[in-house]
DSSP file (Angstrom, degrees, kcal/mol; ACC not computed):
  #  RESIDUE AA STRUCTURE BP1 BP2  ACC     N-H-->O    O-->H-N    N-H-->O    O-->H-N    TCO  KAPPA ALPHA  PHI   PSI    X-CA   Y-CA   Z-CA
    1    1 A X     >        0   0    0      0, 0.0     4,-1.2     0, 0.0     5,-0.1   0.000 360.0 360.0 360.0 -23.4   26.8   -1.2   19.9
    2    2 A X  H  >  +     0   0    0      1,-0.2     4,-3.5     2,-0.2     5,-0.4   0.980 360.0  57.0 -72.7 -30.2   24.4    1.4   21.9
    3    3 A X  H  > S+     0   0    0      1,-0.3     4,-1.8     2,-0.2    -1,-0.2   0.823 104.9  42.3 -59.4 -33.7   25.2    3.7   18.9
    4    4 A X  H  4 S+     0   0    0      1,-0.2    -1,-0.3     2,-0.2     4,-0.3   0.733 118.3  49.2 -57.4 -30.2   24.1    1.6   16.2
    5    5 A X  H  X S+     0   0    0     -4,-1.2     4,-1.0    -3,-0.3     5,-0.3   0.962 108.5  49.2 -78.6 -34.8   21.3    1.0   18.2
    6    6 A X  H >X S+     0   0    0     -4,-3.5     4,-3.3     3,-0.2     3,-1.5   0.979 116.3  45.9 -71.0 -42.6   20.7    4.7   19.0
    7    7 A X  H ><>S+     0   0    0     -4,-1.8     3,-0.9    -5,-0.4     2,-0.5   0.888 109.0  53.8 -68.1 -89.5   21.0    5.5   14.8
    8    8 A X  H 345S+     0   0    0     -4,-0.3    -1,-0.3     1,-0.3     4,-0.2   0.575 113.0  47.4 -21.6 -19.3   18.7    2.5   13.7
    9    9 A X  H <X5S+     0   0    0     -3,-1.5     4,-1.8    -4,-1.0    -2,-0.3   0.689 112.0  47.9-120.4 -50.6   16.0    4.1   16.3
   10   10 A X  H <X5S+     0   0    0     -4,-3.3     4,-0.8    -3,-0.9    -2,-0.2   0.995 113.7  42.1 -59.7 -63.8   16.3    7.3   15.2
   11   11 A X  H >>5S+     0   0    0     -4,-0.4     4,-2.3     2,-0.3     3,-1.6   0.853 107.9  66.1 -59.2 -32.7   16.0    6.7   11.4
   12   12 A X  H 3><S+     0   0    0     -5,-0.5     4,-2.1     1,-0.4    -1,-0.2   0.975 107.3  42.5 -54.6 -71.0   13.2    4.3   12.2
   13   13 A X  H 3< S+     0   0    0     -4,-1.8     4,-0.5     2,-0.2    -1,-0.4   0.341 109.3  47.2 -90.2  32.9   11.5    7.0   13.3
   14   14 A X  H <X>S+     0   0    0     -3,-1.6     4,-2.5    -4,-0.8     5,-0.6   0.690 110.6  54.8 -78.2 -49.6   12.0    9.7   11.0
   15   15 A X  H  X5S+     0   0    0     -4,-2.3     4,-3.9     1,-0.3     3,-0.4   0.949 118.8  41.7 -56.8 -41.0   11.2    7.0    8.0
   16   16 A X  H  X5S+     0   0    0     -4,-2.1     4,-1.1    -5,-0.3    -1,-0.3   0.898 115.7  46.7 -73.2 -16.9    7.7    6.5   10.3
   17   17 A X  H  >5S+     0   0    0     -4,-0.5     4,-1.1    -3,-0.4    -1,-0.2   0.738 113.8  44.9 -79.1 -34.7    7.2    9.9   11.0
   18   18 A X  H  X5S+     0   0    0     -4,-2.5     4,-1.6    -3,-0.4     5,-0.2   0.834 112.5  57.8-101.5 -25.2    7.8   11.0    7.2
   19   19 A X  H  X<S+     0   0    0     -4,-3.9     4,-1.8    -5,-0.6    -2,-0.2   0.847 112.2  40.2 -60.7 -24.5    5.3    7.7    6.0
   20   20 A X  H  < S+     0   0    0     -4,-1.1    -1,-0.2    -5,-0.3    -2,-0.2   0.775 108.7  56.2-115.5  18.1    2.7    9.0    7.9
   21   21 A X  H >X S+     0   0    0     -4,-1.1     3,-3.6     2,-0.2     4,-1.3   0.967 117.5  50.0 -57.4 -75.1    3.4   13.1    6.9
   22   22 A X  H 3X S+     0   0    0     -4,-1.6     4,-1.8     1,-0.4     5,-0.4   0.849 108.0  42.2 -42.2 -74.8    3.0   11.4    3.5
   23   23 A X  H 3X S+     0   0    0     -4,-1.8     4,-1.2    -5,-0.2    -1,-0.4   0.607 110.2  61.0 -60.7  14.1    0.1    9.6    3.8
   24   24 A X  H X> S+     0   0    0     -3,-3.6     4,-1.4     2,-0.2     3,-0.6   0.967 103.4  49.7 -86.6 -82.4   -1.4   12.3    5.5
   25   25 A X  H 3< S+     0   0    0     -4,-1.3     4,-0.4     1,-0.3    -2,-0.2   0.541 108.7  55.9 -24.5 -38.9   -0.9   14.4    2.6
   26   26 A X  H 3X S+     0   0    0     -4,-1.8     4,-2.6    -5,-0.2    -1,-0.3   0.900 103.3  50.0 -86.0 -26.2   -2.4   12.0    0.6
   27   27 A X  H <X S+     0   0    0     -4,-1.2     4,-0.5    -3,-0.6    -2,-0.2   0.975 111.0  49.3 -36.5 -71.2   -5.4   11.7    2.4
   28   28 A X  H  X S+     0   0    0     -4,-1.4     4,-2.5     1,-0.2     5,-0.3   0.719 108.3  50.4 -57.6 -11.2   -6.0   15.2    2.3
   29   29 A X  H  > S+     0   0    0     -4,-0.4     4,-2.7    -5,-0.3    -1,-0.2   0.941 112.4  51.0 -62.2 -65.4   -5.3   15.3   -1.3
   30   30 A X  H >< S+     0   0    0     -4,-2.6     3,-1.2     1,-0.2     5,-0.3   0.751 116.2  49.6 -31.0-111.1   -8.1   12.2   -1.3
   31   31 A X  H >< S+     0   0    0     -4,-0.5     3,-2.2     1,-0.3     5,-0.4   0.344 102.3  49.4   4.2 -69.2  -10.1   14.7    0.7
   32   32 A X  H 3< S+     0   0    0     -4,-2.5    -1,-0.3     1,-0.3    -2,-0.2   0.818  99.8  77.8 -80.9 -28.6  -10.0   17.8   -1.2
   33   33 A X  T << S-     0   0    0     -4,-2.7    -1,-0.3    -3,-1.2    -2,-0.2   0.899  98.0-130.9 -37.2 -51.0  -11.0   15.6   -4.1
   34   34 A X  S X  S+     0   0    0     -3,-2.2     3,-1.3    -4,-0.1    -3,-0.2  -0.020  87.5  98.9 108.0 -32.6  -14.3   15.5   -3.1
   35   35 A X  T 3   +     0   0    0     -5,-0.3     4,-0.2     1,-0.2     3,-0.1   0.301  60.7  85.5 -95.9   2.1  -14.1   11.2   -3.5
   36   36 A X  T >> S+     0   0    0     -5,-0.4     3,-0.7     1,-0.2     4,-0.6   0.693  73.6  75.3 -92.2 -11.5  -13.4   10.5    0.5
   37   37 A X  G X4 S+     0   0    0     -3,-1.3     3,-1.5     1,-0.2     4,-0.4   0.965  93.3  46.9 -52.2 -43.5  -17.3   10.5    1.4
   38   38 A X  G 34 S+     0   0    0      1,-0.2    -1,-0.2     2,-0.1     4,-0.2   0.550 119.8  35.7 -94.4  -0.8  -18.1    7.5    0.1
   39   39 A X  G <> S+     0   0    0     -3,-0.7     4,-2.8    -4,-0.2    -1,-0.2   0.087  77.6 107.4-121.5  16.3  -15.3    5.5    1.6
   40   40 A X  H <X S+     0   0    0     -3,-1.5     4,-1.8    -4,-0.6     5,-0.2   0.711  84.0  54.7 -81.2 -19.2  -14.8    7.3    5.2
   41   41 A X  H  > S+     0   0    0     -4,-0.4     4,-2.3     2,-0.2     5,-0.3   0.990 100.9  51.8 -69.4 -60.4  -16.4    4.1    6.7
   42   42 A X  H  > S+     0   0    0     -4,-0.2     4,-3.0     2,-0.2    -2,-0.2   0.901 117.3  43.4  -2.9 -86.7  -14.2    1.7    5.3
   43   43 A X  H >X S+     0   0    0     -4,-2.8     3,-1.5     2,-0.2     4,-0.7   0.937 115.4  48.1 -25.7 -84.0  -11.3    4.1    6.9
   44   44 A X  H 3X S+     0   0    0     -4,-1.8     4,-3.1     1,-0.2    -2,-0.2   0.818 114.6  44.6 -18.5 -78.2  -13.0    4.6   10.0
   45   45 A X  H 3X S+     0   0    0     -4,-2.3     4,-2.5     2,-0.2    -1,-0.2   0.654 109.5  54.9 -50.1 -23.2  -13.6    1.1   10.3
   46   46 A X  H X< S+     0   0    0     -4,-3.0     3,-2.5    -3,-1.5     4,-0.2   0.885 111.4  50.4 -56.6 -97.7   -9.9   -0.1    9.3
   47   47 A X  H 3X S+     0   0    0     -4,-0.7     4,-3.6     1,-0.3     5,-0.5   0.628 100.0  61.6 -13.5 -48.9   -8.9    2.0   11.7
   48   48 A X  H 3X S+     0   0    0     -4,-3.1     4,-4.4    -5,-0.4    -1,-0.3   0.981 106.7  45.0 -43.0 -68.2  -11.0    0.6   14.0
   49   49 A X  H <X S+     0   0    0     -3,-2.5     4,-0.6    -4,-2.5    -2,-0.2   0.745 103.6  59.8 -62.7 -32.7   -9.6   -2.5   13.8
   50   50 A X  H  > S+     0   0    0     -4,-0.2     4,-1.7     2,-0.2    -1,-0.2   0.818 105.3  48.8 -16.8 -69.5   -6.2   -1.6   13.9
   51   51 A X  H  X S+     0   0    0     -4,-3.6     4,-2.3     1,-0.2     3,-0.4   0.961 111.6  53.7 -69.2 -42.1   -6.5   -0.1   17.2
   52   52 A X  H  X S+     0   0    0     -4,-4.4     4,-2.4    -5,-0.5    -1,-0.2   0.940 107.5  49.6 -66.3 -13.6   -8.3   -3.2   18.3
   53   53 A X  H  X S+     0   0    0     -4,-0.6     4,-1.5    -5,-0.2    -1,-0.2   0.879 110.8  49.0 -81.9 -25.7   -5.6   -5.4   17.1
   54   54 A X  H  X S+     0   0    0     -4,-1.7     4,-0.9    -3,-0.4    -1,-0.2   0.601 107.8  56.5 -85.1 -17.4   -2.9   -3.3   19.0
   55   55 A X  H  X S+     0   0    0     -4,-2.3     4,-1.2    -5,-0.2    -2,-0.2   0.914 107.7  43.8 -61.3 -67.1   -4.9   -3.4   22.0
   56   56 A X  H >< S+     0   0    0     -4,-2.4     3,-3.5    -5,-0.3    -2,-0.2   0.784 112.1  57.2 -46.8 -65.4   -5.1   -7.4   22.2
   57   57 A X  H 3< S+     0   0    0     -4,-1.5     5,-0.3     1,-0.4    -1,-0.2   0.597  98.2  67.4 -35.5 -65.1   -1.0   -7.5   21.2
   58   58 A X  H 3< S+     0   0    0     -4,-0.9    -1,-0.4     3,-0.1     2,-0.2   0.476  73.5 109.2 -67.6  -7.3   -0.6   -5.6   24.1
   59   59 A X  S X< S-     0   0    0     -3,-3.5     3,-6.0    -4,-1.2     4,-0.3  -0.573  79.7-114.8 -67.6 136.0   -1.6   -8.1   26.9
   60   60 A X  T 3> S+     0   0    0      1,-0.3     4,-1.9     2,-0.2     3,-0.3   0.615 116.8  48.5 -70.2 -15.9    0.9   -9.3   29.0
   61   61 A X  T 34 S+     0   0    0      1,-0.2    -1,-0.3     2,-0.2     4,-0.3   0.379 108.8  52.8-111.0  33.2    0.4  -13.0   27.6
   62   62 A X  T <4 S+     0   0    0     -3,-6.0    -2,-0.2    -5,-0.3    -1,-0.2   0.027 109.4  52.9 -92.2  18.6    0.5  -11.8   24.0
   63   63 A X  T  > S+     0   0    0     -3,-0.3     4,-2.3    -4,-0.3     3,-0.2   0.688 109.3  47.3-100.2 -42.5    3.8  -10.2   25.2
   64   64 A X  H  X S+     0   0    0     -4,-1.9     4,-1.0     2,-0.2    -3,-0.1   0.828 109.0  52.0 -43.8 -44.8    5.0  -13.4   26.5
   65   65 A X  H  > S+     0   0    0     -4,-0.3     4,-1.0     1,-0.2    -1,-0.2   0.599 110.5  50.3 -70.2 -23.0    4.1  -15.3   23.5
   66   66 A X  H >> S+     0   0    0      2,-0.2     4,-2.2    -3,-0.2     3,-0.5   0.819 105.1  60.3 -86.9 -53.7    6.1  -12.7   21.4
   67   67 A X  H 3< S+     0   0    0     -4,-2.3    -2,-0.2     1,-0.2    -1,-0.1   0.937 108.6  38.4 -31.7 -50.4    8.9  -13.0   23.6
   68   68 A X  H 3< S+     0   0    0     -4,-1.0    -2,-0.2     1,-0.3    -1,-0.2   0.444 112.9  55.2-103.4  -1.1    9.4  -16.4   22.9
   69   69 A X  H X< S+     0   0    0     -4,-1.0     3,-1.4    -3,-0.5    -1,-0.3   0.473 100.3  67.1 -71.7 -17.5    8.5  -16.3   19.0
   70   70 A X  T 3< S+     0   0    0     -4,-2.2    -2,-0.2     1,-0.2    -3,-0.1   0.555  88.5  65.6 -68.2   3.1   11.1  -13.6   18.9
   71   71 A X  T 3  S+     0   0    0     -5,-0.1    -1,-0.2    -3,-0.1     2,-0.2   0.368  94.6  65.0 -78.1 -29.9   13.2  -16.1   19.6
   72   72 A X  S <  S-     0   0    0     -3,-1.4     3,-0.3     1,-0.0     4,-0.1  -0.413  90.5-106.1-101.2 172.9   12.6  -18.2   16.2
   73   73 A X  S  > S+     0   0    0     -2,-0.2     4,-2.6     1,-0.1    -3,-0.1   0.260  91.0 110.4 -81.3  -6.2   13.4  -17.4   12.7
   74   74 A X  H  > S+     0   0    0      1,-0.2     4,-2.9     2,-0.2    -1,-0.1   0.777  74.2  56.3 -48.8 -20.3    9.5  -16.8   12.3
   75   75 A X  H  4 S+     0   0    0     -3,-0.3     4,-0.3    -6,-0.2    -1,-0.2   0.942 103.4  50.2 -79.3 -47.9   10.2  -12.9   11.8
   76   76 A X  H >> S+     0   0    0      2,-0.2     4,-1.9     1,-0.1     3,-1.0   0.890 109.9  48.5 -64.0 -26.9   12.4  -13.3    9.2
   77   77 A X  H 3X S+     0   0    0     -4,-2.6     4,-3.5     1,-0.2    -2,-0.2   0.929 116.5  47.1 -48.5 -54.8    9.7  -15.6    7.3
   78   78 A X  H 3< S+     0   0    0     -4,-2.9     4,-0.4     1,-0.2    -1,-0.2   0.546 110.8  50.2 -52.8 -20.3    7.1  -12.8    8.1
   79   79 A X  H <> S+     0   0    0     -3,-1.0     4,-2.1    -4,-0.3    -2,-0.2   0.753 113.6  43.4-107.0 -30.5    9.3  -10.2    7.0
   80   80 A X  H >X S+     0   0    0     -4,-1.9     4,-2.1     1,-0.2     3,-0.7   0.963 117.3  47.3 -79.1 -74.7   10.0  -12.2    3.5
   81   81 A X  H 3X S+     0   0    0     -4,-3.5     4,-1.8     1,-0.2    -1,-0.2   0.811 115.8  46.6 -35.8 -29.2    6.1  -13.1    3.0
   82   82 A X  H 3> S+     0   0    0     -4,-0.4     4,-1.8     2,-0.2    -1,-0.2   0.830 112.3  48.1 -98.1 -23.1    5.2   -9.5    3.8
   83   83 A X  H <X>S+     0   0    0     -4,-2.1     4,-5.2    -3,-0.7     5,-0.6   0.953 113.7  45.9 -50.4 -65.8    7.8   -8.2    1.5
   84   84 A X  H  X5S+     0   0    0     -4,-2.1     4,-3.2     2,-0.2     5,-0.3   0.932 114.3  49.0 -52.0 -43.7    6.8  -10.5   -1.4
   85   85 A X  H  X5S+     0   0    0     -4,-1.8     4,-1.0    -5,-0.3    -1,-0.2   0.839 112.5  50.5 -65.2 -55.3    2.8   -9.7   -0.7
   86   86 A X  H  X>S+     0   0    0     -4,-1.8     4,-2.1     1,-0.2     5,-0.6   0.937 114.2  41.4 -39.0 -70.0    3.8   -5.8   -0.7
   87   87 A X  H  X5S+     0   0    0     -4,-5.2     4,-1.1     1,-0.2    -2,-0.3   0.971 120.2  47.4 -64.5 -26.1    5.9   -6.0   -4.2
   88   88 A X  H  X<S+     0   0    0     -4,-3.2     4,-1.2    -5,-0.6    -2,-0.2   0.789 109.5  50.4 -86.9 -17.2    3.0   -8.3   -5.5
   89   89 A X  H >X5S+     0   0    0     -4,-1.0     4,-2.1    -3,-0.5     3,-0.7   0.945 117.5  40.0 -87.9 -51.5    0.2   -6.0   -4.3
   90   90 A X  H 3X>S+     0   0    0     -4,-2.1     4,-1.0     1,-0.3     5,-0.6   0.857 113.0  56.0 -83.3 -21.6    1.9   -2.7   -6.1
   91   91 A X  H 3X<S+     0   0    0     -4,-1.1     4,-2.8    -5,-0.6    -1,-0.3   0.990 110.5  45.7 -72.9 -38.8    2.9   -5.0   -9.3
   92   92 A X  H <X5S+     0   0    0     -4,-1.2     4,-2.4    -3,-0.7    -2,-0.2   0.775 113.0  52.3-108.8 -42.1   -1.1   -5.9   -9.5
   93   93 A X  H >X5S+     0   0    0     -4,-2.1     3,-1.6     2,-0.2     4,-1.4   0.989 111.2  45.7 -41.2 -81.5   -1.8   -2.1   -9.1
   94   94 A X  H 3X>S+     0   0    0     -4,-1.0     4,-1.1     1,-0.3     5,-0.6   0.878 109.3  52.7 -35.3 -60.7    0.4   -1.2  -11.7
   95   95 A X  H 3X<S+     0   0    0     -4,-2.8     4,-3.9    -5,-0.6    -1,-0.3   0.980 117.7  39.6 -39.3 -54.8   -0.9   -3.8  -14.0
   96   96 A X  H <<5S+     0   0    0     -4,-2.4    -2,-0.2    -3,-1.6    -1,-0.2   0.550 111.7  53.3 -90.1   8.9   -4.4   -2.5  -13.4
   97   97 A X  H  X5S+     0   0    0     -4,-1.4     4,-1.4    -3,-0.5     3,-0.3   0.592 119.9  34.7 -95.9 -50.3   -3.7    1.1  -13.4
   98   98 A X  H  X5S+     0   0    0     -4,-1.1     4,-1.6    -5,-0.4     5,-0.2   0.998 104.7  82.2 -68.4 -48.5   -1.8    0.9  -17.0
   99   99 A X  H  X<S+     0   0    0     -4,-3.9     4,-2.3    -5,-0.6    -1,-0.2   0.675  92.8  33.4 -21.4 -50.6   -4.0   -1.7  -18.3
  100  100 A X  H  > S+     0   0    0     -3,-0.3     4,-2.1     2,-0.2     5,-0.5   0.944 112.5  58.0-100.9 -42.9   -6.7   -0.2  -19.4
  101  101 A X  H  X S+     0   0    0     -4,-1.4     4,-3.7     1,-0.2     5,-0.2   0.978 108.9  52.4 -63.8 -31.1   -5.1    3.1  -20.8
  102  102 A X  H  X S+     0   0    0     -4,-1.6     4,-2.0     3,-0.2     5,-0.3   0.978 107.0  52.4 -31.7 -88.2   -2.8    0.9  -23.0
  103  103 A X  H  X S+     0   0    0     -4,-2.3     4,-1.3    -5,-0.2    -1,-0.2   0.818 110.2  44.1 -53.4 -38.1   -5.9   -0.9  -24.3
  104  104 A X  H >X S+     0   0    0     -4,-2.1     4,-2.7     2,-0.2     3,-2.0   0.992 113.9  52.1 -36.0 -60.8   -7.7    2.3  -25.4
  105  105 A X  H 3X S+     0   0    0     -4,-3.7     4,-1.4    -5,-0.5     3,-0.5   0.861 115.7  43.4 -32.7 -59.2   -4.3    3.4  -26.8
  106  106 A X  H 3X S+     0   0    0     -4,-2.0     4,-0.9     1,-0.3    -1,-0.3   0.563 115.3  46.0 -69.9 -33.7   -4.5   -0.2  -28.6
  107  107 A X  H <X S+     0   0    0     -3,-2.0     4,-1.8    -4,-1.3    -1,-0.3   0.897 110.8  50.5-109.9 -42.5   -8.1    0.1  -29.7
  108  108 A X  H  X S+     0   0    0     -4,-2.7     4,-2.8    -3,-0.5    -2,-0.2   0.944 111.3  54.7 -66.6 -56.2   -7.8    3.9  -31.1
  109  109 A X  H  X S+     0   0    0     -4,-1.4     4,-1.7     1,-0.3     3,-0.3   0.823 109.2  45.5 -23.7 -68.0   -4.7    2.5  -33.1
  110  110 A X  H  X S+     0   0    0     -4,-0.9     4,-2.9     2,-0.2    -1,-0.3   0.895 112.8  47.5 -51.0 -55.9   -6.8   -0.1  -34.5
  111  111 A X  H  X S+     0   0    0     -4,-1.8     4,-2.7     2,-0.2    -2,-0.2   0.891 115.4  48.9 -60.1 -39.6   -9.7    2.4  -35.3
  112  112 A X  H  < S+     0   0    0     -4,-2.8     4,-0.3    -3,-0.3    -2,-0.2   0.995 114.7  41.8 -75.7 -55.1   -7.0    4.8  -37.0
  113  113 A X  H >X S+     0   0    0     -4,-1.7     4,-1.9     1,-0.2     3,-1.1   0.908 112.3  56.4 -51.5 -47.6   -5.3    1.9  -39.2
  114  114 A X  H 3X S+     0   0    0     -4,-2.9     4,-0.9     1,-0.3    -1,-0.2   0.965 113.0  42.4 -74.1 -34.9   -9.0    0.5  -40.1
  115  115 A X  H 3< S+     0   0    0     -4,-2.7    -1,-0.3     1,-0.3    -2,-0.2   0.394 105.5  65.5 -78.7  21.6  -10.1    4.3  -41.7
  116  116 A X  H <4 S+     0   0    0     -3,-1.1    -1,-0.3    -4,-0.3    -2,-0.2   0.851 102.1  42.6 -99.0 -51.2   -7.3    4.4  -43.0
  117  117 A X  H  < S+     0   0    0     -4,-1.9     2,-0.4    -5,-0.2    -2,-0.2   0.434  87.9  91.8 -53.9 -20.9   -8.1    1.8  -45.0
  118  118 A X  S  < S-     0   0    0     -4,-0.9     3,-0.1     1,-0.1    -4,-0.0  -0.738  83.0 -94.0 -94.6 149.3  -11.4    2.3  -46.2
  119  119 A X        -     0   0    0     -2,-0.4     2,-1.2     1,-0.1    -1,-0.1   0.141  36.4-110.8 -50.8 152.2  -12.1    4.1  -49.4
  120  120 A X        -     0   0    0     -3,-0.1     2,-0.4     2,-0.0    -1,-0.1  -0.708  38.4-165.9 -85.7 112.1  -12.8    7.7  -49.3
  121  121 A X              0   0    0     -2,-1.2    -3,-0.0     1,-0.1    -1,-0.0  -0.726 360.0 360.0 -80.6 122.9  -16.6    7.7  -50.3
  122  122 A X              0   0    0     -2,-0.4    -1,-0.1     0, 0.0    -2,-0.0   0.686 360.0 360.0-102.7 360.0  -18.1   11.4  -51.3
């Protein structure tokens, strides 16, 4: 069993190590864009909060209380809700990233079909 344990802990961290090479990469991508000015507070402040939320966890009765919810089936529940939220958040991207070039597509298609149709006047 330590081996499995030792392999699951290693790929765990390469897959975080290479998610946050990535988003790193996209950031600077973001960055070199020019488009990060106006939304470096936002960041900042995410961040911000982040680190304050990983401070409270880390008191030794939010560590107790996480003992003894690790204890329940609550993780998998979390893990299922955060899953669905995650496929539903990139399905709602997708929708609104395609959306709209689709409907141009749809509306130039409409514009070509309607001159097509009217008489050629000279």
């Amino acid at each position: 069993m330590q081996l499995r344990s030792a392999i699951a802990v290693i790929v765990n961290f390469l897959l975080i190590g290479w998610l946050t090479v990535y988003g790193l990469r996209l950031f600077a991508e973001y960055h070199a864009k020019g488009r990060w000015a106006k939304n470096v507070t936002s960041l900042l402040a995410g961040l911000g909060l982040m680190t304050l939320a990983t401070a409270l966890l880390f008191t030794p009765n939010n560590a107790a209380v996480l003992v003894l919810i690790s204890h329940t089936k609550i993780a998998r529940m979390l893990l299922w809700l955060s899953n669905t939220l995650l496929f539903s958040a990139i399905a709602a991207f997708g929708l609104i990233t395609y959306s709209r070039p689709l409907r141009l597509w749809h509306e130039r298609k409409i514009e070509r079909d309607l001159q097509r149709e009217l008489p050629k006047i000279p």
